[in-house]
C-alpha positions as CSV (number, residue, x, y, z in Angstrom):
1,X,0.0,0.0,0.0
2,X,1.7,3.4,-0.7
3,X,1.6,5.8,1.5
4,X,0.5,9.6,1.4
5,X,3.3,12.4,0.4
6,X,3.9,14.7,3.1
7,X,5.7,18.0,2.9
8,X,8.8,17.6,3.9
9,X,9.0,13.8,3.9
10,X,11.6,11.7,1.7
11,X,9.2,12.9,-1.6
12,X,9.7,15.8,-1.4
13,X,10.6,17.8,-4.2
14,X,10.2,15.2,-6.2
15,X,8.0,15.3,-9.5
16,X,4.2,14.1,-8.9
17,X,4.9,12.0,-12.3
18,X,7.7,11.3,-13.7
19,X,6.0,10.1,-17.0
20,X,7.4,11.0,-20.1
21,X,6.4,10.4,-23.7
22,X,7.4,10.8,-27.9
23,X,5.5,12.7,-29.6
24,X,5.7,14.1,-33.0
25,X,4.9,18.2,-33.9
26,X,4.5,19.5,-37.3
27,X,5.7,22.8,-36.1
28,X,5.7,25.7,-39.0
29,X,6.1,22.9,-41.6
30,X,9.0,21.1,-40.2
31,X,8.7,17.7,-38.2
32,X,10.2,17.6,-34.6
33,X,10.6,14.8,-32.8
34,X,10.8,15.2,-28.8
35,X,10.5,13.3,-25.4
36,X,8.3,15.6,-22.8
37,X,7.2,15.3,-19.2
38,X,3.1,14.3,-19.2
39,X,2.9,17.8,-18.3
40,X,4.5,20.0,-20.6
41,X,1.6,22.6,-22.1
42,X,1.8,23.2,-25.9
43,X,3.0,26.7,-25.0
44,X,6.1,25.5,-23.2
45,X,6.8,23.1,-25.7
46,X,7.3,25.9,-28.7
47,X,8.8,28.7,-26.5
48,X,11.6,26.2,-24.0
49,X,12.1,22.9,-25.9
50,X,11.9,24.8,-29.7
51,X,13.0,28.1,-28.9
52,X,10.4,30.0,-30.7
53,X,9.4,33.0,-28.7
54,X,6.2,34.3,-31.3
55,X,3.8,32.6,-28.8
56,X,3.5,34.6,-25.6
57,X,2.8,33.6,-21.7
58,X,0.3,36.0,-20.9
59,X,-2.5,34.6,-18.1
60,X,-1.6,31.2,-18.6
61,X,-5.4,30.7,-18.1
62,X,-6.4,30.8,-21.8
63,X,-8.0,33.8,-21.4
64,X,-6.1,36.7,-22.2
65,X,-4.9,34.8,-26.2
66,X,-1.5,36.3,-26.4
67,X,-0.6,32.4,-26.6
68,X,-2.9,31.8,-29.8
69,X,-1.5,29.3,-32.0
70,X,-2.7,27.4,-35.1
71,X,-3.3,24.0,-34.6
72,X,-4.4,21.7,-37.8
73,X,-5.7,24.7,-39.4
74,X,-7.7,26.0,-36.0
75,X,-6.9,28.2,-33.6
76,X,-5.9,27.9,-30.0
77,X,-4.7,28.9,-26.8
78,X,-1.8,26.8,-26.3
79,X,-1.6,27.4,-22.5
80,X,-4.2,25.3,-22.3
81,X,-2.9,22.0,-24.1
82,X,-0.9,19.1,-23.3
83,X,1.9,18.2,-26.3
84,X,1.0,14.8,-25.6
85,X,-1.8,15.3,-26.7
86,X,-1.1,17.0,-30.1
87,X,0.9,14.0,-31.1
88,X,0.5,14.4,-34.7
89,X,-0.6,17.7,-34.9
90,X,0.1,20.7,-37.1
91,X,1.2,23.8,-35.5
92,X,1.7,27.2,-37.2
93,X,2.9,30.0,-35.1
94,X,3.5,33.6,-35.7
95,X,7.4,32.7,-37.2
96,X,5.3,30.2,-39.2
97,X,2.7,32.6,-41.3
98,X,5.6,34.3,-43.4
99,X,5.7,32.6,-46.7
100,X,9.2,32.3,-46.9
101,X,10.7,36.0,-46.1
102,X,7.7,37.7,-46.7
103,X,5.3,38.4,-43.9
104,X,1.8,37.0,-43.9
105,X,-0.8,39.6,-45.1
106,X,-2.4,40.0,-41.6
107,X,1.4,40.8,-40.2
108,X,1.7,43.6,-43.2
109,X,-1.2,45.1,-42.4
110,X,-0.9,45.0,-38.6
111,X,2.5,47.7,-39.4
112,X,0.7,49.3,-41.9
113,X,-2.0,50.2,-39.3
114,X,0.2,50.5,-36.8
115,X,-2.2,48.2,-34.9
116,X,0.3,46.7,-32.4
117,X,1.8,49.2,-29.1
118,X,3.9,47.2,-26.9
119,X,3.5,44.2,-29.2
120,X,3.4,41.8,-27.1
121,X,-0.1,40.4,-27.9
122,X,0.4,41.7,-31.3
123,X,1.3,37.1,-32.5
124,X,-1.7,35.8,-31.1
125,X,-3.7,38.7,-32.6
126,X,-2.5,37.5,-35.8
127,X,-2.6,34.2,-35.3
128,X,-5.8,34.3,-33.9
129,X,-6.8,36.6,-36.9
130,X,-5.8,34.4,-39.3
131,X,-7.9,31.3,-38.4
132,X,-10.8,33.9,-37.5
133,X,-10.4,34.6,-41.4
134,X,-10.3,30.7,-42.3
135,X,-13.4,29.7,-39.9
136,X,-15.3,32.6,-41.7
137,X,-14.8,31.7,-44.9
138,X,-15.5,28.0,-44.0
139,X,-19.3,29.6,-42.8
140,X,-18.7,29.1,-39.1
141,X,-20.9,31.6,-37.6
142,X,-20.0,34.0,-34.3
143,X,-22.6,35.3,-31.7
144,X,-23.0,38.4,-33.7
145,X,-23.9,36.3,-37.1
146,X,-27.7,37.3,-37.8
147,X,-29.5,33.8,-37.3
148,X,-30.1,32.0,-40.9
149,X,-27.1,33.4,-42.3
150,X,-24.7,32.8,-43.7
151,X,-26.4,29.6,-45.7
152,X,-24.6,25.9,-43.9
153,X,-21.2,26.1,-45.3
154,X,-21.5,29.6,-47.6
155,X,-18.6,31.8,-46.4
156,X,-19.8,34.2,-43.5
157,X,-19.4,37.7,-44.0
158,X,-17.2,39.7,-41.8
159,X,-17.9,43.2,-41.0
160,X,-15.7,45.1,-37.9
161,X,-18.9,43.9,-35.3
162,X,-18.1,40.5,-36.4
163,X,-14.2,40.8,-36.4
164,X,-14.8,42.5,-32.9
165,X,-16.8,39.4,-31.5
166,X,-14.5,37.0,-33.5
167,X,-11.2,38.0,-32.2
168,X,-13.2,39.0,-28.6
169,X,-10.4,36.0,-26.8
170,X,-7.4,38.1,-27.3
171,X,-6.9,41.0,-25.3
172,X,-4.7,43.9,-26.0
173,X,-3.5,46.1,-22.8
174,X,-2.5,49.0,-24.8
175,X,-5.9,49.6,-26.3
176,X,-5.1,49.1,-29.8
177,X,-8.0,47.5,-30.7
178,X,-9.5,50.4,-33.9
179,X,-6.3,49.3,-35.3
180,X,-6.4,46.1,-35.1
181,X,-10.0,45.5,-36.1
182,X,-9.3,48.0,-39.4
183,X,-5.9,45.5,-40.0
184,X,-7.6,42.3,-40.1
185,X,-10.6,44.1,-42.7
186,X,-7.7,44.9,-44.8
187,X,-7.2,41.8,-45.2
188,X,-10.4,39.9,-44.6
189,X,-12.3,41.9,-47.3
């Protein structure tokens, strides 16, 4: 029978798991290959283990979206996922939307705008913004969609009410937001 940890006692310090597993990313195109603690968020696994820094650690409650990744096409906070459990999966971050060495649409119009102050939520707004664009067009409705339309799978139309609601998960401190919202119609319309 085992017996109950207690602080201080011989377990101390010690990991509640020491489970690890092999999983497989598609990160920005390219495979990787790593061994993780059971534990390890999605997050951690781009910014530590791959050393790309687009993603940020905001709330680490997947609510604020500065974390906002693409994964399989769909967006996410990726605070709030295990890597095991993306085992498989394709991610796109921020350093992933640039075709090549030219920046995404959504990151071209975020300068041009100048729709981005501190910048720090300024990748998940575009990552978050860019699947926003893809569920639209695939006729995903918001809250804000008038009921009936668009038609089942007929692209839904995005005005700045529905890019407002739509991108409504990822906050920006500095207040940016008129700038943002114009950004994304640049590029949405």
């Amino acid at each position: 029978m085992e017996t109950p940890r207690t602080k201080g006692g011989p377990d101390a310090g010690q990991p509640a798991s020491d489970e690890h597993s092999t999983l497989t990313l598609y990160v920005n195109g390219t495979e990787r290959t790593l061994t993780l603690d059971h534990r390890t968020t999605l997050l951690d696994t781009l910014r530590e283990h791959l050393g790309l820094t687009g993603a940020k650690k905001g709330c680490d409650h997947g609510q604020c979206g500065s974390c906002t990744v693409l994964v399989d096409g769909r967006r996410a906070n990726s605070c709030l996922l295990l890597a095991v459990a993306q085992d498989g999966a394709r991610v796109t971050t921020a350093e992933g939307l640039a075709d090549g060495g030219r920046p995404h649409p959504l990151q071209e119009a975020f300068l041009e705008r100048d729709a981005l102050q501190c910048g720090y939520c300024t990748p998940g707004q575009i990552c978050s913004a860019a699947g926003m664009i893809t569920e639209a067009a695939d006729g995903f409705p918001s809250h804000v969609t008038p009921p009936g339309a668009p038609a089942e799978g007929a692209p839904a139309a995005l005005d700045a009410d529905e890019v407002r609601e739509r991108m409504s998960g990822n906050l920006c401190r500095c207040g940016a937001y008129p700038r943002i919202v114009e950004a994304i119609l640049d590029v949405a319309l």
